[in-house]
C-alpha positions in Angstrom: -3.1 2.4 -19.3 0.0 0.5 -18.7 2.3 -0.4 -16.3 4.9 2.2 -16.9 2.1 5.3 -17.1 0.4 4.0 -13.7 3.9 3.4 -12.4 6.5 4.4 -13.7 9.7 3.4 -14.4 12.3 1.2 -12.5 14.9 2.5 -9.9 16.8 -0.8 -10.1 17.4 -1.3 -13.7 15.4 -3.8 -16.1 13.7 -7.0 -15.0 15.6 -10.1 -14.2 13.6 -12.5 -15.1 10.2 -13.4 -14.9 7.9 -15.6 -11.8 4.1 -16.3 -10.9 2.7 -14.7 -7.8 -0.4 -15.7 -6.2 -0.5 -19.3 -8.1 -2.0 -20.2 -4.6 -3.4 -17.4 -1.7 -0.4 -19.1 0.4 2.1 -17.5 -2.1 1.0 -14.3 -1.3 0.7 -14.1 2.5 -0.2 -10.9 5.0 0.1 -10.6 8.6 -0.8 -6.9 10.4 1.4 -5.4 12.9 -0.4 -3.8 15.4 1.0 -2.1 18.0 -2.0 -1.3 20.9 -1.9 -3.5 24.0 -5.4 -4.7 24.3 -7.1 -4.4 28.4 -9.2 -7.7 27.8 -11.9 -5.7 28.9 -14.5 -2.9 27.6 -17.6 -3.1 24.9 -15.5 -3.6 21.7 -14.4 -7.0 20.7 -11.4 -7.4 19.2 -11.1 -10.5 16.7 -7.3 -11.8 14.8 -8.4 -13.2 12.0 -7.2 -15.3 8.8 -9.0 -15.0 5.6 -8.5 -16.7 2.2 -9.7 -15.8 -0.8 -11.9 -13.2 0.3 -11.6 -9.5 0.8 -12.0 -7.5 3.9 -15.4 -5.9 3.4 -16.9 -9.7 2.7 -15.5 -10.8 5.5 -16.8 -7.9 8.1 -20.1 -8.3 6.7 -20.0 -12.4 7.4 -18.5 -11.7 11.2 -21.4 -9.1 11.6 -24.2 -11.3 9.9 -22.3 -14.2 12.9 -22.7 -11.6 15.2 -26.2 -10.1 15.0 -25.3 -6.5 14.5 -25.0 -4.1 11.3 -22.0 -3.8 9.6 -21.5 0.1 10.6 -20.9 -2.2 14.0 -17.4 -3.1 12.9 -14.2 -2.1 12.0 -10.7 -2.4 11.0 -7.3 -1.2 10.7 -6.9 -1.2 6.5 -8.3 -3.2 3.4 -6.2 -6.8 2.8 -5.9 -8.2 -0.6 -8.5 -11.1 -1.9 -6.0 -13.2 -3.4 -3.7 -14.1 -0.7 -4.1 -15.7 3.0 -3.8 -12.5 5.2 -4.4 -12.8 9.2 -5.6 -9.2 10.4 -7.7 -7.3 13.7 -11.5 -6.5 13.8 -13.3 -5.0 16.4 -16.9 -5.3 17.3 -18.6 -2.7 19.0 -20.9 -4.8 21.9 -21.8 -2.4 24.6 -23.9 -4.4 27.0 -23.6 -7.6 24.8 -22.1 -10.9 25.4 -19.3 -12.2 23.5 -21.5 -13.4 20.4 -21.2 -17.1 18.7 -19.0 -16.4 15.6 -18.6 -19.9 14.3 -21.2 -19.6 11.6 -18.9 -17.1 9.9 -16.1 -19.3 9.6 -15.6 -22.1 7.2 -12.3 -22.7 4.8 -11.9 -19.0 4.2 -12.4 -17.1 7.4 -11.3 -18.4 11.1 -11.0 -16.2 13.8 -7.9 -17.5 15.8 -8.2 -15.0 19.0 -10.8 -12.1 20.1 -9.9 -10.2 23.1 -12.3 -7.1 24.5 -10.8 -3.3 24.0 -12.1 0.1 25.3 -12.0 1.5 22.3 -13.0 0.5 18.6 -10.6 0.0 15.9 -9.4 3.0 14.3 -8.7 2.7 10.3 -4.7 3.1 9.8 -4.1 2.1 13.0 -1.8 -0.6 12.3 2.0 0.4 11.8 3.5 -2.2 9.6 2.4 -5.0 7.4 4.5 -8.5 7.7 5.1 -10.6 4.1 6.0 -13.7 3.1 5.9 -13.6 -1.2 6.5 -17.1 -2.9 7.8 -16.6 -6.7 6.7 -19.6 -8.6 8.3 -20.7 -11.7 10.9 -18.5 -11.3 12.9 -17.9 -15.1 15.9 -16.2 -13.2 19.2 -16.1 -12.3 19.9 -16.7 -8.5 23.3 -14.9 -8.4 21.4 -11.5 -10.4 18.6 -11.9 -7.9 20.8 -11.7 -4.8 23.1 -8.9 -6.1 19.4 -6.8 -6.6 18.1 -8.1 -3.4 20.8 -6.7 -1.4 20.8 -3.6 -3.1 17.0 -3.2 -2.6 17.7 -3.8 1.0 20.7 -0.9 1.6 18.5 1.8 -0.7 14.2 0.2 -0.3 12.9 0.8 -3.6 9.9 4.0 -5.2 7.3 4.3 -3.0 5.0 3.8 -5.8 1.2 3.3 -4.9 0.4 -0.3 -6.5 -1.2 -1.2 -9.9 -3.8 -3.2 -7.9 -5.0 0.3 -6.6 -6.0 1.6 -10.3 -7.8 -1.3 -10.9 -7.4 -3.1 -14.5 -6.2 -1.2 -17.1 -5.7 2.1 -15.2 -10.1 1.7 -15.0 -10.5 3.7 -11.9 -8.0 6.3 -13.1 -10.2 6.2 -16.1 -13.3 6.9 -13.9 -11.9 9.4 -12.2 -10.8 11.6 -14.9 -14.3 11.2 -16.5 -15.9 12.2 -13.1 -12.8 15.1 -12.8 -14.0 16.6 -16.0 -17.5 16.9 -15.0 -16.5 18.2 -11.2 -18.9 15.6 -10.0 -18.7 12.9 -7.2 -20.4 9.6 -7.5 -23.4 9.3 -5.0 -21.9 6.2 -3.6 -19.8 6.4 -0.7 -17.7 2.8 -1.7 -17.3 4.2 -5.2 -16.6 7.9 -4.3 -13.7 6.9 -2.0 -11.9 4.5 -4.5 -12.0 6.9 -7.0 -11.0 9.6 -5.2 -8.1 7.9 -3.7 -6.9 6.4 -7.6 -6.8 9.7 -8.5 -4.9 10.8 -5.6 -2.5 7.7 -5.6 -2.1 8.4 -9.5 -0.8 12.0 -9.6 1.7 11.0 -6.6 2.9 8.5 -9.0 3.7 10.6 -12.0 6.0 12.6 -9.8 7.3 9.6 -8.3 8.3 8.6 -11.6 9.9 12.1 -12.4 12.0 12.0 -9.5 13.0 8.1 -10.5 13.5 9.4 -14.0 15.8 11.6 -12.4 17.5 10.3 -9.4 16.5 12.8 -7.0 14.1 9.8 -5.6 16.8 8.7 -3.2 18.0 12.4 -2.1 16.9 15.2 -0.5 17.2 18.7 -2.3 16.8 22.1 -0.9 13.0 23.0 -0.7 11.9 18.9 -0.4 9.3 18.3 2.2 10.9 16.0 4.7 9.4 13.2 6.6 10.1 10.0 8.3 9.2 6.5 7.7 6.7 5.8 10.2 5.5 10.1 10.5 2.8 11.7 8.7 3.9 15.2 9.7 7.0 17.1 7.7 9.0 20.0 7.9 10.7 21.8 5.0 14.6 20.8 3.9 17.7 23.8 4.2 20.9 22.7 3.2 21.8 21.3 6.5 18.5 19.2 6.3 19.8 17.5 3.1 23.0 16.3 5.4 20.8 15.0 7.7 23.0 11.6 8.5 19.0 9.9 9.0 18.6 10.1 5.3 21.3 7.3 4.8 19.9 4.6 6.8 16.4 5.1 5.5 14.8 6.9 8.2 14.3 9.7 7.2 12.8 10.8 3.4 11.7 13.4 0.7 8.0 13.1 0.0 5.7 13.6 -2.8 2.1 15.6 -2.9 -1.3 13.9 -2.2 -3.0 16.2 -3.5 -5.6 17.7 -2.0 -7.2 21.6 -1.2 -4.5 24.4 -0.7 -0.9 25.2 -2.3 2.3 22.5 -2.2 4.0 23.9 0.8 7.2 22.8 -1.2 9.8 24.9 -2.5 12.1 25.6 -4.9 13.0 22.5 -7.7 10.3 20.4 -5.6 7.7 23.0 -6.3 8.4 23.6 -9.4 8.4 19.7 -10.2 4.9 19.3 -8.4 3.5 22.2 -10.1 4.3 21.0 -13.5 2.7 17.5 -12.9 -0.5 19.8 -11.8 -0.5 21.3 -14.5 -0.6 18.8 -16.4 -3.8 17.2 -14.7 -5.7 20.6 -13.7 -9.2 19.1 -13.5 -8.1 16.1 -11.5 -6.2 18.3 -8.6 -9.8 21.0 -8.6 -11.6 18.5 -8.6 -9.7 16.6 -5.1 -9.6 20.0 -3.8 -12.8 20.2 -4.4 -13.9 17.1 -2.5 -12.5 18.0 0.6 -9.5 16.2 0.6 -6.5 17.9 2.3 -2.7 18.2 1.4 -1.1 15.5 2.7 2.8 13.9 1.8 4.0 10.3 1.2 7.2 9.4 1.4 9.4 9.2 -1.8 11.3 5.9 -0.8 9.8 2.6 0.9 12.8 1.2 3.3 11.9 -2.6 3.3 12.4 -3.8 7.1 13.5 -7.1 7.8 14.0 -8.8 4.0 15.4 -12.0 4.0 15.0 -14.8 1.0 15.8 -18.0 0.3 14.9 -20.4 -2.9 13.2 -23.4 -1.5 14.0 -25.0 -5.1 15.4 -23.8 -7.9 12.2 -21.9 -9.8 11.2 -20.8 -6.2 11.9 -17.5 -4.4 10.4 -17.1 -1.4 10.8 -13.3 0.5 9.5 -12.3 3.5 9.8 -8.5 4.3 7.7 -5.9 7.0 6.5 -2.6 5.0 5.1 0.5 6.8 1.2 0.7 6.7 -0.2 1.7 3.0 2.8 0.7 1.2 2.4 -2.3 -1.4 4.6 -5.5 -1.4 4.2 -5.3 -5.5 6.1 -2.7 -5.7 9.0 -4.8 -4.3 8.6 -7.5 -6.5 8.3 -5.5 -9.3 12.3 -4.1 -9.1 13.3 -7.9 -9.4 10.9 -9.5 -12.1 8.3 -9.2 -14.5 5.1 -11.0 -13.3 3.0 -13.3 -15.6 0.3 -15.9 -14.9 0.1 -19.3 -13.9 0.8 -21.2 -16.9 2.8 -18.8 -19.2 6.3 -17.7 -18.9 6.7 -15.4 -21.7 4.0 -12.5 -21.5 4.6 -10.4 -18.6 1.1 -9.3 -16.9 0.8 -6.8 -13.8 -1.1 -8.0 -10.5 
């Protein structure tokens, strides 16, 4: 599969140009925001920690090997990227225990900078934002296009679109998921039934993503849209007065799009019918999440991005740094201004 049928297209026009990102994990750089007050005391530990060039799951397993219990033993807010330096909580649950010796789990990839005891374990999702700084290597741009796009981006955010990196390469997971959809089976593993399930999920939000982008109707609400705000995961149905709700300008409040899941769209009107077109479309894919147990739930349409500022450190260098609500994918950003390609070529775009 390609980029544009993972995707979708554009909201900002064609690419200006094309850069590197991730030449190094520092270009690509992740920092949760988490918003609990910790009580310094209670029998889960609470670590900050800064991993490069290793994924979350690898670096829970090291920390539980460090600490002498199973992995089921820990947890954490959401799943960071491999290739990039990314600083993010885990908590250990130690009722009874002293705080263990983690140094054996840190070398050149992992430290743990702080670890502070909680009450309470930590809960997946539970952070609210994600914090970004994105370094654009061998940037083949013009500076003057970039800005004009960059402060566009930041008065309208850009499609909501779940990343490529969550469809793995090629579109392979949606592949495997269509091939398990067919059959109305689930894979016995737990790992591989959740990644699958949620391409499939991310995939069909996408196509009608990229009608409403092919459309406009991305950026407004219409009568019978689903209507939710950035940092909610509850929504309430959109009259006429709801589409002139003044919260809608300054990217608070959104239309949403279906992850699908068991029970009708509670949309209406041209949003229903829109959503039930894309289902139709993909019938044994939306049985067969229905079918799994996953639930209706809505995404918002639009991503505001909080807090963008850039610079060019020198001229083939743009370096952004940006806060996104929880689940939402920095790519996505990138991906209104340039066409990616890898270290060493400048002429072949490739998606990351």
């Amino acid at each position: 599969m390609t980029e544009l049928e993972l995707l979708g297209p554009r909201a900002s026009g064609e690419a200006l140009g094309t850069a590197v990102l991730k030449a190094v994990a520092e270009d690509f750089q992740v920092d949760e925001v988490l918003d609990i007050p910790l009580s310094g005391q209670g029998e889960h530990l609470w670590l900050w920690v800064e991993k490069r060039d290793l994924n979350t799951e690898e670096a829970a397993r090291r920390l539980a090997r460090a600490a002498g219990v199973p992995v089921r033993a820990i947890s954490y807010a959401g799943l960071k990227d491999r290739q990039a330096l990314t600083r993010q909580w885990f908590s250990l649950h130690l009722p009874g225990k002293a705080d263990p010796d983690l140094s054996r789990a840190e070398d050149d990839t992992l430290r743990v900078l702080k670890q502070v005891r909680h009450q309470r374990k930590l809960q997946r999702g539970a952070h609210s934002a994600n914090g970004f700084t994105l370094r654009l290597t061998a940037l083949q741009a013009d500076h003057q296009a970039l800005d004009t796009r960059l402060e566009q981006l930041k008065q309208q955010g850009v499609p909501n679109y779940f990343g490529s990196q969550r469809f793995g390469h090629a579109g392979g997971n949606v592949h495997d998921a269509q091939d398990w959809a067919a059959r109305q089976a689930l894979p016995e593993q737990r790992n591989v039934r959740s990644r699958l399930l949620s391409a499939g999920r991310s995939y069909l939000f996408n196509q009608v993503l990229a009608e409403r982008v092919a459309d406009g109707s991305w950026q407004r609400a219409q009568v019978g849209d689903l209507l939710a705000f950035t940092d909610k995961r509850s929504f309430f149905v959109a009259g006429e007065a709801e589409c002139d709700d003044p919260r809608l300008a300054i990217l608070d409040l959104h239309p949403t799009g279906p992850l699908w899941g068991a029970g009708e769209a509670p949309s209406q009107g041209v949003t229903h019918a829109l959503e039930s077109a894309v289902a139709a479309r993909h019938p044994a894919l939306c049985d067969w999440l229905a079918r799994a147990g996953m639930d209706h739930e809505r995404r918002i349409l639009r991503l505001p991005i909080g807090r963008l500022t850039w610079h060019y450190p020198e001229p083939d260098i743009l370096q952004l740094e940006f806060v996104l609500p929880a689940g939402c994918f920095a790519t996505v950003v990138v991906r209104e201004l340039v066409d990616l390609v890898p270290a060493g070529q400048t002429d072949s775009p490739c998606v990351f």
